[in-house]
C-alpha positions as CSV (number, residue, x, y, z in Angstrom):
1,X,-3.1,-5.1,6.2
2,X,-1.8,-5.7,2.8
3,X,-4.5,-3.9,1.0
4,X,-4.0,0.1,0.3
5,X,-5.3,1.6,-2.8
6,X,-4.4,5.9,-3.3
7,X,-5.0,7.8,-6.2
8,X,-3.1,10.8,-7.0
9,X,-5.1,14.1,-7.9
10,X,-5.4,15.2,-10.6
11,X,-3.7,19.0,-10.6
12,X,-3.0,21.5,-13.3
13,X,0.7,23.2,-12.6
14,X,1.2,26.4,-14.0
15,X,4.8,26.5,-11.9
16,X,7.8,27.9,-13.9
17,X,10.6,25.3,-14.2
18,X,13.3,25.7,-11.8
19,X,17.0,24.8,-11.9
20,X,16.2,20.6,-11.5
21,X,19.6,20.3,-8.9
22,X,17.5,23.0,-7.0
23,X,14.5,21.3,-7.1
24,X,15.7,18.1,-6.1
25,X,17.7,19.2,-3.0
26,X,14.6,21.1,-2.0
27,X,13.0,17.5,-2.4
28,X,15.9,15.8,-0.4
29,X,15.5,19.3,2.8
30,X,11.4,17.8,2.3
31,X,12.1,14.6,3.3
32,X,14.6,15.7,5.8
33,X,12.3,17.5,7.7
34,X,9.7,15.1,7.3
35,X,11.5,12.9,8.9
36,X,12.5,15.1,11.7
37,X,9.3,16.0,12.6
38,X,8.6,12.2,12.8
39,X,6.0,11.9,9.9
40,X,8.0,9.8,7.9
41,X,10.9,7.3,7.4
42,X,12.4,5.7,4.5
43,X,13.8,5.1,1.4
44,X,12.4,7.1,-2.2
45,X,13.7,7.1,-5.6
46,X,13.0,8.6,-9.5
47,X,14.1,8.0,-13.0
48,X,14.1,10.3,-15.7
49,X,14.1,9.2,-19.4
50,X,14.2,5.1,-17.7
51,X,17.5,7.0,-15.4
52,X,17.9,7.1,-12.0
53,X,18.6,10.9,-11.0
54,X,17.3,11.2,-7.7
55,X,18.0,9.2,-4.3
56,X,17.2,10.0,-0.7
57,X,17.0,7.6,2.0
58,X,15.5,9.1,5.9
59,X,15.1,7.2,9.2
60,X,15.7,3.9,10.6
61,X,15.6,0.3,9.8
62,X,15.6,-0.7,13.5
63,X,15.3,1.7,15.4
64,X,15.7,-0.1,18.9
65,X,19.5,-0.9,17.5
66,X,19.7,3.0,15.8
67,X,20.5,0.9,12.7
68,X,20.1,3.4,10.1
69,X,18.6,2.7,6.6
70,X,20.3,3.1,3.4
71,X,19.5,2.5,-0.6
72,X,20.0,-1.5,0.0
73,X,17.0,-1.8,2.9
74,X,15.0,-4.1,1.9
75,X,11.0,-3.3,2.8
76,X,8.1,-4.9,2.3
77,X,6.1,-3.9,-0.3
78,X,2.3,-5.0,0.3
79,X,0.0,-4.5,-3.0
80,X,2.7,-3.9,-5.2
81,X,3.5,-7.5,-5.4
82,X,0.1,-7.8,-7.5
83,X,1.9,-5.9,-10.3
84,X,4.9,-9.3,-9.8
85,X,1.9,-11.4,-9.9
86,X,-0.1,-10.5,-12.7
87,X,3.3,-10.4,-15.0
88,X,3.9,-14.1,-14.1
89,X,-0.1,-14.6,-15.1
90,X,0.5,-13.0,-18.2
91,X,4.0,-15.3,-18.3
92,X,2.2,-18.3,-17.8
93,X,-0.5,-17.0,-20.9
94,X,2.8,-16.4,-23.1
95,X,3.6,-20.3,-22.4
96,X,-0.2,-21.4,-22.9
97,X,-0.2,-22.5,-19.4
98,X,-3.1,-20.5,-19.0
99,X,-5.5,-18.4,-20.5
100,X,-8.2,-15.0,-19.7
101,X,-10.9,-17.3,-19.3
102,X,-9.5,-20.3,-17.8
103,X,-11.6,-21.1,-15.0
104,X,-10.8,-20.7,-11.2
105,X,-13.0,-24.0,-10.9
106,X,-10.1,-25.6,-12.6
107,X,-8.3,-25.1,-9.0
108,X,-10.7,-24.6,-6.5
109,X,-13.8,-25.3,-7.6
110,X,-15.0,-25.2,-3.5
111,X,-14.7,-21.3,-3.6
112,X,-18.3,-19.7,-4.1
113,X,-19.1,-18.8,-7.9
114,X,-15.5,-20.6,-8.8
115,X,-17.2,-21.7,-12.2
116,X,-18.2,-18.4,-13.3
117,X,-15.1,-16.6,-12.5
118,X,-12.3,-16.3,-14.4
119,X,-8.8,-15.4,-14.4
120,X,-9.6,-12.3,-16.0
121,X,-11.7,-11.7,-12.9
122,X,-9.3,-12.5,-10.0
123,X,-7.0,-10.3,-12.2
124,X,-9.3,-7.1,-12.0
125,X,-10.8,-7.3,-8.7
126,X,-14.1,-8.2,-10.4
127,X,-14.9,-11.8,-8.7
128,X,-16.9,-10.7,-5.9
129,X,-14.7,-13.3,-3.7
130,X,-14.9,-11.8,-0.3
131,X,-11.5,-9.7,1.1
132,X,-10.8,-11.9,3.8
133,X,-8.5,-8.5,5.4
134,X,-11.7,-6.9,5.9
135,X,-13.1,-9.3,8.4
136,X,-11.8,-8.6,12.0
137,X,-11.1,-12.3,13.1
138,X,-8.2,-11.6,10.5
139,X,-6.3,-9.9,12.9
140,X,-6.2,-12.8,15.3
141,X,-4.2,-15.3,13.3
142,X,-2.2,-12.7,10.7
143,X,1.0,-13.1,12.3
144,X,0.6,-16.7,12.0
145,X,2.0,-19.0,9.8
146,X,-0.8,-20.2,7.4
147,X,-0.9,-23.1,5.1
148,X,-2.3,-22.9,1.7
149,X,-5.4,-25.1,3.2
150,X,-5.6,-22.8,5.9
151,X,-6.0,-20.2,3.2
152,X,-8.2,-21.7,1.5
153,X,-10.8,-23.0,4.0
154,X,-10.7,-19.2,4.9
155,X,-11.8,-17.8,1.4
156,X,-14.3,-20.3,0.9
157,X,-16.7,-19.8,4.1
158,X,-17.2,-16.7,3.2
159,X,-20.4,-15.9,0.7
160,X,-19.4,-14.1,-2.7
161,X,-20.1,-10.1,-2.5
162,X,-21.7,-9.7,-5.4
163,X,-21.9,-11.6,-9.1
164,X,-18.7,-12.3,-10.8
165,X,-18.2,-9.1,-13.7
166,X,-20.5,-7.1,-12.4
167,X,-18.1,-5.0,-10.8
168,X,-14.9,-3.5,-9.3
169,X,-14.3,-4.8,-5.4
170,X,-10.9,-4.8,-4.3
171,X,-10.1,-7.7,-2.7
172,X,-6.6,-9.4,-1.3
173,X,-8.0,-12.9,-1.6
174,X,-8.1,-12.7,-5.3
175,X,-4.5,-12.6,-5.4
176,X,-3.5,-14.6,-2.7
177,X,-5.7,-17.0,-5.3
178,X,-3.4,-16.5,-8.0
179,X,-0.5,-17.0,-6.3
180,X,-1.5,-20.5,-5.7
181,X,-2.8,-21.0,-9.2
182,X,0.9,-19.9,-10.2
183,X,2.0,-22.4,-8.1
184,X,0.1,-25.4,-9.8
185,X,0.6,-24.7,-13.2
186,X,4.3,-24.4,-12.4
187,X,4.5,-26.7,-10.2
188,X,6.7,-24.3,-8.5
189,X,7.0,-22.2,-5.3
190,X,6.0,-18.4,-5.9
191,X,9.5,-17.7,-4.1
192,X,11.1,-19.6,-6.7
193,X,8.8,-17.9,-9.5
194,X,9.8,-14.5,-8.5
195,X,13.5,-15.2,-8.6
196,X,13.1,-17.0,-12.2
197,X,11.0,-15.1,-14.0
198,X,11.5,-11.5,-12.7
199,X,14.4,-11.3,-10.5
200,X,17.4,-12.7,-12.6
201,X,15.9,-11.5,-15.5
202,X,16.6,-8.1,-14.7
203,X,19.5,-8.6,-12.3
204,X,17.3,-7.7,-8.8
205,X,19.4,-8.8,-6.0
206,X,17.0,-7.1,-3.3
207,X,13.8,-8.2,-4.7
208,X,12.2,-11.2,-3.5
209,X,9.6,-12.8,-0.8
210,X,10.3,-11.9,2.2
211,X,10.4,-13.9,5.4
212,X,10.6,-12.7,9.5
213,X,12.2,-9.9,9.1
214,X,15.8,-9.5,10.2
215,X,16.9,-6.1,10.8
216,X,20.9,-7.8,11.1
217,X,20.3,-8.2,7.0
218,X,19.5,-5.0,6.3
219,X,15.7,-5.5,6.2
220,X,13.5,-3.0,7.8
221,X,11.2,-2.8,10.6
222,X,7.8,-0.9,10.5
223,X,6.4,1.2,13.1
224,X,4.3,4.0,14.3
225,X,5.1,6.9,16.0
226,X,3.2,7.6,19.1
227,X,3.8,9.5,22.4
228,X,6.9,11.0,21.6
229,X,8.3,7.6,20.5
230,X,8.6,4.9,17.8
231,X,6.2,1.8,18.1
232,X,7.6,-1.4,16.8
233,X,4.2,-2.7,14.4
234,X,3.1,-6.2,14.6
235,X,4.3,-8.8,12.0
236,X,2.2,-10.6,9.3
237,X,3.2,-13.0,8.7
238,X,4.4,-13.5,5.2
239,X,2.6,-16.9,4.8
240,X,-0.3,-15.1,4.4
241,X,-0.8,-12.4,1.6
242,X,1.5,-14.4,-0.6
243,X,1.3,-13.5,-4.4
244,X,-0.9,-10.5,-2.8
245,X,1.4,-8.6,-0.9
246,X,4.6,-10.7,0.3
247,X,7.8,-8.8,-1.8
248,X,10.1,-7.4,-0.1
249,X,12.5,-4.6,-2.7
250,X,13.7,-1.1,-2.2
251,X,12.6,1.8,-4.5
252,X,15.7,1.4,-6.9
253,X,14.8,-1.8,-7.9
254,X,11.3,-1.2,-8.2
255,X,12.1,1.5,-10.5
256,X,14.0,-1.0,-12.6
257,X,11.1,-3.6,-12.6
258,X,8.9,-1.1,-13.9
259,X,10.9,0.4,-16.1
260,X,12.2,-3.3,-17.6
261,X,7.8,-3.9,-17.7
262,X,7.7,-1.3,-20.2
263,X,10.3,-1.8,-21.8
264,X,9.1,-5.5,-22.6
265,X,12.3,-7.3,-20.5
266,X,9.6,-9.4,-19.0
267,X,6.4,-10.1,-21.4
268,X,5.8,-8.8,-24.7
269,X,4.3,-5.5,-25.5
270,X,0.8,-7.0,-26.5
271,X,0.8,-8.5,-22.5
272,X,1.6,-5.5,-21.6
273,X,-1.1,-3.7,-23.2
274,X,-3.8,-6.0,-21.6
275,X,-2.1,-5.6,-18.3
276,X,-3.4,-1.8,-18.9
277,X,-7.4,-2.8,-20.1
278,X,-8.2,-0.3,-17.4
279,X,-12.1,-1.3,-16.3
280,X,-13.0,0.8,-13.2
281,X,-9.2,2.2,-13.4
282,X,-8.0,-0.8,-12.4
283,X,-5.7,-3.2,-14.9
284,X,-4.1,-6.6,-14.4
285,X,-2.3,-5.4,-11.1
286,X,-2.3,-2.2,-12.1
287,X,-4.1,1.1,-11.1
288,X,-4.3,4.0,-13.6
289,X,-2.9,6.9,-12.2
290,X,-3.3,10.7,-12.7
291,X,-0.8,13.2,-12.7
292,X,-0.7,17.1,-14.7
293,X,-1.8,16.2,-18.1
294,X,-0.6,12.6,-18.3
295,X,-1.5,9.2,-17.1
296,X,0.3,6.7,-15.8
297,X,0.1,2.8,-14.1
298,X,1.7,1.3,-11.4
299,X,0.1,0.1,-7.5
300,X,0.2,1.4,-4.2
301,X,0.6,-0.6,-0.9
302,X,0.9,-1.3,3.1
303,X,1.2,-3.7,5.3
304,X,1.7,-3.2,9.1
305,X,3.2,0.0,9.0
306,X,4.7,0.1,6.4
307,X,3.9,2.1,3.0
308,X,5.2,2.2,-0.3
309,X,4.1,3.1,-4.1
310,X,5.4,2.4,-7.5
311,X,4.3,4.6,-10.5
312,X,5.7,4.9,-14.5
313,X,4.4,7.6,-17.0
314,X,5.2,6.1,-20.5
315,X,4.7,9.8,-21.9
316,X,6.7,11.5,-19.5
317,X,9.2,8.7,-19.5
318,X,9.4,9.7,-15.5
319,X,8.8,6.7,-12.8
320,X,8.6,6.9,-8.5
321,X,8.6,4.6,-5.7
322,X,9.2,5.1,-2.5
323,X,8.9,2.8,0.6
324,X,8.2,3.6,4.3
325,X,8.3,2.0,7.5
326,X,6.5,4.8,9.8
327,X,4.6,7.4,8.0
328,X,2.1,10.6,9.9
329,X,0.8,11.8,6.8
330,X,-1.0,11.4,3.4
331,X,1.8,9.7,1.5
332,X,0.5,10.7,-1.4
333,X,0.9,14.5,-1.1
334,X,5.0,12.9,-0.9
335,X,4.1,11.1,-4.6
336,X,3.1,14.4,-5.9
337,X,5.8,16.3,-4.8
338,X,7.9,13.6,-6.4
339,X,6.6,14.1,-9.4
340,X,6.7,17.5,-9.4
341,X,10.5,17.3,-8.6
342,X,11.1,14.6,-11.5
343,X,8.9,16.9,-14.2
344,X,11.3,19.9,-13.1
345,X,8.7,21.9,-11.7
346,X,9.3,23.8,-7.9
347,X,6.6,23.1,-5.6
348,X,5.5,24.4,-1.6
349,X,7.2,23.0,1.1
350,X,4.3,22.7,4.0
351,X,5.1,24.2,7.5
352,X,5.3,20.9,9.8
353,X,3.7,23.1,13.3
354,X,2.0,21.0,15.5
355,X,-0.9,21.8,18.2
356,X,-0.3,20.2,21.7
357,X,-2.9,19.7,24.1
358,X,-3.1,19.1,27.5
359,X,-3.4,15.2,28.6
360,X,-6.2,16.7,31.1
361,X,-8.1,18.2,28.1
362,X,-8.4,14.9,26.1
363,X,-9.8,13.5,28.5
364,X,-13.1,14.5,28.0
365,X,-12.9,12.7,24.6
366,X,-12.4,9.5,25.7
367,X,-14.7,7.0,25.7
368,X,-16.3,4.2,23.5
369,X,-18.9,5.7,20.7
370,X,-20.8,3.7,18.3
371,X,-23.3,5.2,15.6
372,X,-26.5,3.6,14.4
373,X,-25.4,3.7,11.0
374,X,-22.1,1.9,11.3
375,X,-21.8,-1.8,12.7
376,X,-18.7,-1.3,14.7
377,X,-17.5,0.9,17.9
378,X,-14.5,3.5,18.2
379,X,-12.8,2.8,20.9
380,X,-11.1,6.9,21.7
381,X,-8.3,6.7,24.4
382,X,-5.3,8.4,25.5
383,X,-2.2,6.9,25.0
384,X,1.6,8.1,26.3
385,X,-0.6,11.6,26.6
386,X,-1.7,11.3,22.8
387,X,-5.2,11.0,21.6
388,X,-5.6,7.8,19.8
389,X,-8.4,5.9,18.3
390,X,-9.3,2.3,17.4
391,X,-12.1,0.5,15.3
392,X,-13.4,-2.7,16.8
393,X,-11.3,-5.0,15.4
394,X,-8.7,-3.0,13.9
395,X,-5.3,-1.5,14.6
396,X,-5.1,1.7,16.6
397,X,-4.2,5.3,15.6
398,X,-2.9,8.4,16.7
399,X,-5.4,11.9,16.1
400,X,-3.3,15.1,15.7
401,X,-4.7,17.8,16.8
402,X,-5.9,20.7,14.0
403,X,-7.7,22.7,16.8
404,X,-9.1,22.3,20.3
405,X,-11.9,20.4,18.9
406,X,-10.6,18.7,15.6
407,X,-8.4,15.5,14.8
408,X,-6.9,14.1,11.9
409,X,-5.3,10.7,10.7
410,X,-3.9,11.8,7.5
411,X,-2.9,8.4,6.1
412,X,-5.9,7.5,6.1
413,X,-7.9,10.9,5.8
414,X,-9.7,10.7,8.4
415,X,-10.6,13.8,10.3
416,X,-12.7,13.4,14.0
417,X,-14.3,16.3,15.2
418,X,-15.6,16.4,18.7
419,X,-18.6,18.1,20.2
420,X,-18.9,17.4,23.9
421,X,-21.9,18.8,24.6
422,X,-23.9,16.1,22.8
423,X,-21.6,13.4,23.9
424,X,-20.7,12.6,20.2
425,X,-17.8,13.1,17.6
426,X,-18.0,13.1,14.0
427,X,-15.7,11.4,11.3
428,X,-15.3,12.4,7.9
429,X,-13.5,10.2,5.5
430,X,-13.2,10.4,1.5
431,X,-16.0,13.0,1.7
432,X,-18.8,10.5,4.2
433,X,-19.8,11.8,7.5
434,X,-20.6,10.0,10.6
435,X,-22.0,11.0,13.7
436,X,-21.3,8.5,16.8
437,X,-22.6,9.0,20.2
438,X,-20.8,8.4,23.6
439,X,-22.2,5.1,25.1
């Protein structure tokens, strides 16, 4: 799924600078040993004052060939191709193509509400437009080509959420949406739109729309590690998020897009600035992000497995990205730490132990539950003698154990604690409980 929002905390740091070549070969021994203990690989990347000064690239790109990454993988990007595709909005304003309050009724005016929503709307997340990832027959045709009819028909059978401006929903079919309005107005492809208007521009030579990926061109695969070994992830197929998740780019050249955004290499500083009319901390394509004392923009995303995140602080003049294509953690404890390292400030590098248990343990946690208070079943089952869950509908995921009786999921943050005696499990995730019952 192409949709992954993450905010960073907000922490006060009180560290005392250390030497910044210390600090970022600590950073680099961090993601070394992150990789070895198999909770991440990929590629991740910082500028200071708009510079690039730090580099570290961990894993593989296929690893069924051992084909190891390096700085020129491509990955794909998910969510952080809504930043690409509200510039090319705001481009199209600039050329009087198009306007805040054009109306998506001009296009499609078959989608629910379409006359009361406006570009300004798609642009924020504020249509009510259903999220056509959310709905589980999505999984049974995303890694099949779709047409932008196909698309369409999809979008519109769904009722709207809620009233258009009432409110922040995130939703992927808002920008897939754009993406075909961009195409209209244009009367060009939104491949041929990103290489115009953003790629040569700024001299990107890595950054475009992807296709099937081809591991023999240096693009990478994404998968999961489970049962002592890597899974290859299914394939969406690119068709389908369009101008809502379907760049491919590696953190280098993110860092240059972002940096060239600020800098006003691809709209003009007043676009810019309504880019960042945070409502609900959420922009044009942008989320507003917290770190120390400052604030910042920039997106966050995934699709399959992979994971990536793209973030500029005008005041500290400091940018990130990073890209993954198998990750075992909360990635953003790896965007703090990034930060950290970029601001010259030390920070704690975790211990990485990890609790085994039995196979003949777990298996008195498998099982289907469901809970009267959700409408959908979790599947628990042991896979390749790991504990692994799955929502009706949804991809499966390993649990790492915390204790005998506790599990966690940190990229999503979910933790699943077990108590047999009733029959039932509950799950905790951004700070809501859930009790479900053995069936």
């Amino acid at each position: 799924m192409f949709k992954k929002l993450l905010f960073l905390s907000v922490i006060n740091i009180s560290s005392v600078a250390f030497s910044q070549n210390n600090i970022r070969e600590k950073l680099g021994n961090y993601l070394d040993s992150l990789f070895v203990y198999h909770k991440v690989m990929g590629s991740f990347a910082f500028a200071d004052k708009n510079q690039s000064t730090f580099l570290k690239v961990v894993g593989f790109s296929d690893v069924e060939k051992q084909q190891k990454a390096n700085m020129n993988t491509q990955y794909r990007i998910g969510s952080i191709s809504k930043i690409f595709t509200a510039v090319l909005v705001m481009k199209a304003m600039e050329e009087k193509k198009l306007s805040l309050q054009t109306k998506l009724s001009d296009f499609y005016p078959e989608i629910p509400n379409a006359s009361k929503i406006t570009l300004e709307n798609l642009l924020q997340h504020r249509t009510g437009i259903h999220n056509l990832t959310n709905e589980p027959e999505y999984w049974q045709y995303n890694t099949k080509p779709q047409t932008q009819n196909d698309l369409i028909n999809i979008i519109k059978k769904y009722k709207s959420d809620f009233d258009p401006g009432i409110k922040f929903e995130y939703s992927n079919s808002n920008y897939i949406l754009l993406g075909f309005i961009l195409e209209k107005v244009y009367k060009k492809s939104y491949t041929e739109l990103i290489k115009n208007k953003i790629a040569k521009p700024l001299k990107l030579t890595l950054t475009e729309v992807g296709g099937k990926i081809d591991t023999s061109k240096n693009q990478a695969k994404s998968y999961q590690f489970v049962g002592g070994k890597y899974e290859a992830s299914s394939e969406t197929d690119i068709s389908i998020p369009g101008g809502a998740g379907s760049i491919v780019s590696t953190p280098t050249e993110l860092l240059k897009f972002i940096i060239g955004l600020e800098n006003g290499k691809l709209i003009t500083k007043e676009s810019l600035k309504e880019m960042k009319n945070f409502k609900d901390n959420y922009g044009f394509g942008l989320l507003k992000v917290p770190f120390d004392n400052s604030w910042g923009f920039g997106h966050t995303g995934g699709i399959d497995k992979f994971s990536s995140v793209l973030f500029y602080f005008p005041d500290l003049k400091v940018a990130a990205a990073f890209t993954t294509n198998q990750s075992d953690m909360d990635t953003n404890e790896i965007s703090i730490k990034m930060l950290e390292t970029a601001t010259g400030k030390d920070f704690e590098m975790p211990g990485f132990k990890t609790l085994e248990i039995p196979e003949n343990e777990l298996q008195k946690y498998v099982g289907t539950y469901s809970s009267p208070d959700i409408p959908l079943k979790i599947n628990i089952f042991i896979k390749d003698k790991k504990l692994m869950a799955q929502a009706a509908g949804q991809s499966d995921f390993p649990l790492e154990a915390t204790s005998q009786t506790t599990f966690k999921f940190d990229p999503a943050k979910i933790v699943i604690e077990f108590f047999t005696a009733k029959n039932q499990f509950i799950i905790i995730q951004g700070g809501t409980k859930n009790t479900f019952t053995k069936e």
